[in-house]
C-alpha positions in Angstrom: 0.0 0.0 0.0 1.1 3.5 -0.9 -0.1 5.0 2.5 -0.9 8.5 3.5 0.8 11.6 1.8 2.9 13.2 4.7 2.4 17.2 5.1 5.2 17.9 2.4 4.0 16.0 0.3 0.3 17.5 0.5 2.1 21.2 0.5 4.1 20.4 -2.5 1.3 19.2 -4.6 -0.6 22.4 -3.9 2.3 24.4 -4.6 2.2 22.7 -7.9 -1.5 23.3 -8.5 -1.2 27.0 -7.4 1.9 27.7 -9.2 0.5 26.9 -12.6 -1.4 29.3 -12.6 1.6 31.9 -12.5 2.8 31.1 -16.0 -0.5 30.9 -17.8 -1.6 34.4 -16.4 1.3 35.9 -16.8 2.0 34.5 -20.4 -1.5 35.9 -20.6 -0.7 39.4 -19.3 2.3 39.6 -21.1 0.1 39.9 -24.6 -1.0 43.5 -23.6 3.0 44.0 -22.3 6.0 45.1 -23.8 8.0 45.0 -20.6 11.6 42.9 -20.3 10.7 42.4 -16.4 7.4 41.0 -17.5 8.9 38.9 -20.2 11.8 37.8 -18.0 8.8 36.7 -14.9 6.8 35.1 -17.6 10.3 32.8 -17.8 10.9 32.6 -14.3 7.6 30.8 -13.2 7.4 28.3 -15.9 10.9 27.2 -15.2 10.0 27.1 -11.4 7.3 25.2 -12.3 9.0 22.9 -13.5 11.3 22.7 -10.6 8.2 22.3 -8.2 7.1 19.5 -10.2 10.1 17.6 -10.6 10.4 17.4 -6.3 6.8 16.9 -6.1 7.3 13.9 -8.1 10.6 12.7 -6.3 8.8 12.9 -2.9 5.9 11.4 -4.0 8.2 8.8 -5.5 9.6 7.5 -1.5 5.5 6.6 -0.7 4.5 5.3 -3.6 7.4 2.9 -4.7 8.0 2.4 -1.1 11.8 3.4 -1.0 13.5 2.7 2.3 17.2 2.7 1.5 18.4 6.0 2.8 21.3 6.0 -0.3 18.2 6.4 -3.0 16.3 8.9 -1.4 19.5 10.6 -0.9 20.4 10.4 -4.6 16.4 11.5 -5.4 16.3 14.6 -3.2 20.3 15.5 -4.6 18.3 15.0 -8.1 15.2 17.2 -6.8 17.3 20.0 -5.5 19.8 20.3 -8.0 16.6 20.8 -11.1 15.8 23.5 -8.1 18.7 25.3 -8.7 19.4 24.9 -12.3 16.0 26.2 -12.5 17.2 29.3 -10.5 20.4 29.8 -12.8 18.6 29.1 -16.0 15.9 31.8 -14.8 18.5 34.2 -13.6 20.3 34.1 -16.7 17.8 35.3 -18.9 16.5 37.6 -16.9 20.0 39.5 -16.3 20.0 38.6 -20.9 16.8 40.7 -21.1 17.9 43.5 -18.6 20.9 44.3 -20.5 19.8 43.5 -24.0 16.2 44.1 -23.7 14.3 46.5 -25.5 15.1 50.0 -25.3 14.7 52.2 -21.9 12.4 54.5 -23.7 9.5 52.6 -25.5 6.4 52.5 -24.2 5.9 49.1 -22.0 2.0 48.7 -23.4 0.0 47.6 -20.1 1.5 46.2 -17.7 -1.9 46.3 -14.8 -2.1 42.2 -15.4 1.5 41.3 -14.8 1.1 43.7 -12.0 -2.2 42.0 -10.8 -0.6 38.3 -11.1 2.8 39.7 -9.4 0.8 40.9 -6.0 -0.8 37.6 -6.1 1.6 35.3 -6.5 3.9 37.1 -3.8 1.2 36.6 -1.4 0.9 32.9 -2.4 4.7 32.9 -2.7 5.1 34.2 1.2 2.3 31.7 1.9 4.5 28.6 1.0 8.0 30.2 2.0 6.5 30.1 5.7 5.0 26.9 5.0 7.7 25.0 4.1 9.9 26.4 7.0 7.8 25.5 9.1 7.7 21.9 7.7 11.8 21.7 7.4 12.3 22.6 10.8 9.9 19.9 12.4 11.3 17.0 9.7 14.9 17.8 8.1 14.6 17.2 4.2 16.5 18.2 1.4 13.8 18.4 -1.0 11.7 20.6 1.7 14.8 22.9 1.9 15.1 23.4 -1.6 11.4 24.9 -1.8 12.1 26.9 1.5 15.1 28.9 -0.7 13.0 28.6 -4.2 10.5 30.1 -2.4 12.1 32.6 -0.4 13.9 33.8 -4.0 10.0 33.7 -5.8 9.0 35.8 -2.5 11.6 38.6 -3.1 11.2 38.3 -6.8 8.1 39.3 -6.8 8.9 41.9 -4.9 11.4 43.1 -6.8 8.9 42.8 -10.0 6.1 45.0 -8.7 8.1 47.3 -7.5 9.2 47.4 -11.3 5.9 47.0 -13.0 4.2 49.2 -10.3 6.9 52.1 -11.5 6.1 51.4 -15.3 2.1 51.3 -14.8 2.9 55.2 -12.5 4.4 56.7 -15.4 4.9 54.2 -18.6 5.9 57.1 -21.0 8.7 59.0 -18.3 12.3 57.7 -19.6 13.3 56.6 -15.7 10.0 53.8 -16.1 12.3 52.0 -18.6 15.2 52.3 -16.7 13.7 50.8 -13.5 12.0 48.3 -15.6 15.6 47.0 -16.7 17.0 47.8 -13.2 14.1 45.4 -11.9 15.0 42.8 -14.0 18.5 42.8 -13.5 17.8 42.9 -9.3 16.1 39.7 -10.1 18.1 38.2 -12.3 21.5 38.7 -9.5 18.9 37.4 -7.0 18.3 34.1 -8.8 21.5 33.3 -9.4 23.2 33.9 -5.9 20.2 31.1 -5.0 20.5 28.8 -7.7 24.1 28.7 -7.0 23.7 28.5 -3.3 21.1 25.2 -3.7 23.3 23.8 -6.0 26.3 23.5 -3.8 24.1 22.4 -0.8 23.0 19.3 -3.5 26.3 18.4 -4.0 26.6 18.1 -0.1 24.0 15.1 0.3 26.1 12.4 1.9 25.5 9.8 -1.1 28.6 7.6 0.4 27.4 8.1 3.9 24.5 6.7 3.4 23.1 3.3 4.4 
């Protein structure tokens, strides 16, 4: 018998259901938009996504294929954190592309109101799970578990970082500092990811494969 999904478990599936919407309404948005932030968060939260999915599935994987042997779960929450990461760098990296190379400081962004809509809400979802999943890593150590508390701490401050962009572009789209803070937002986000992706790549290569039994 598979059993009972434990808590992180449950919380990652939801965070998968919840953070698919990001991509499609902010792919969505992004028709009305001109903005490289935009663009460069439209990229961000399907490759997250992605990430999310992948450790959903790995966790799920020790319940329902019944893995005991502490060296394969090991090796699957290694696997797990690591897409978390390369996620984060993949992310990063075309976000700080678009900042610098993006389109030019002075066009006008289009509407940028959705994105700025599906930013607010996804940082309040984002803050949601960040808590969440310390709270879960601090009662039950797990890799996995403390890959989502730093992708979700980075999605947290992204957003941030994004409506503070988009919030400036929406004030005054047409004034020639909107498309400077538009790039500057990007490229805040951009240094952000990577610093994480980095970080929760290293940690992966720490799991004590050899160590364990």
């Amino acid at each position: 018998m598979a059993g009972v999904a434990p808590k992180g478990e449950k919380t990652l599936f939801c965070s998968v259901l919840l953070s698919g919407f990001g991509p499609a309404a902010t792919g969505l948005a992004l028709m009305v938009s001109r903005s490289s932030t935009q663009f460069a968060d439209f990229l961000r939260r399907t490759l997250e996504l992605m990430a999310v999915i992948v450790s959903w599935a790995m966790l799920r994987s020790f319940r329902t294929q019944n893995v005991t042997d502490e060296r394969e779960k090991a090796r699957r929450s290694q696997i797990a954190s690591r897409v978390v990461g390369a996620a984060m760098l993949v992310s990063g990296a075309a976000m700080l592309y678009i900042a610098i190379w993006g389109a030019g400081t002075h066009k006008d962004k289009g509407n940028v109101i959705p994105g700025l809509t599906v930013a607010f809400l996804g940082f309040l979802t984002n803050v949601f799970f960040w808590i969440r999943y310390r709270s879960l890593v601090r009662r039950e150590p797990s890799p996995i578990i403390a890959a989502q508390v730093a992708l979700y701490r980075a999605k947290s401050l992204t957003d941030l970082c994004v409506l503070g962009a988009l919030g400036t572009v929406a004030a005054a789209p047409l004034h020639p500092l909107a498309g400077y803070i538009d790039r500057g937002g990007g490229f805040t986000v951009a240094l952000f990811l990577l610093w994480n992706g980095v970080s929760v790549v290293q940690k992966a290569r720490f799991v004590p494969l050899e160590e364990a039994t």
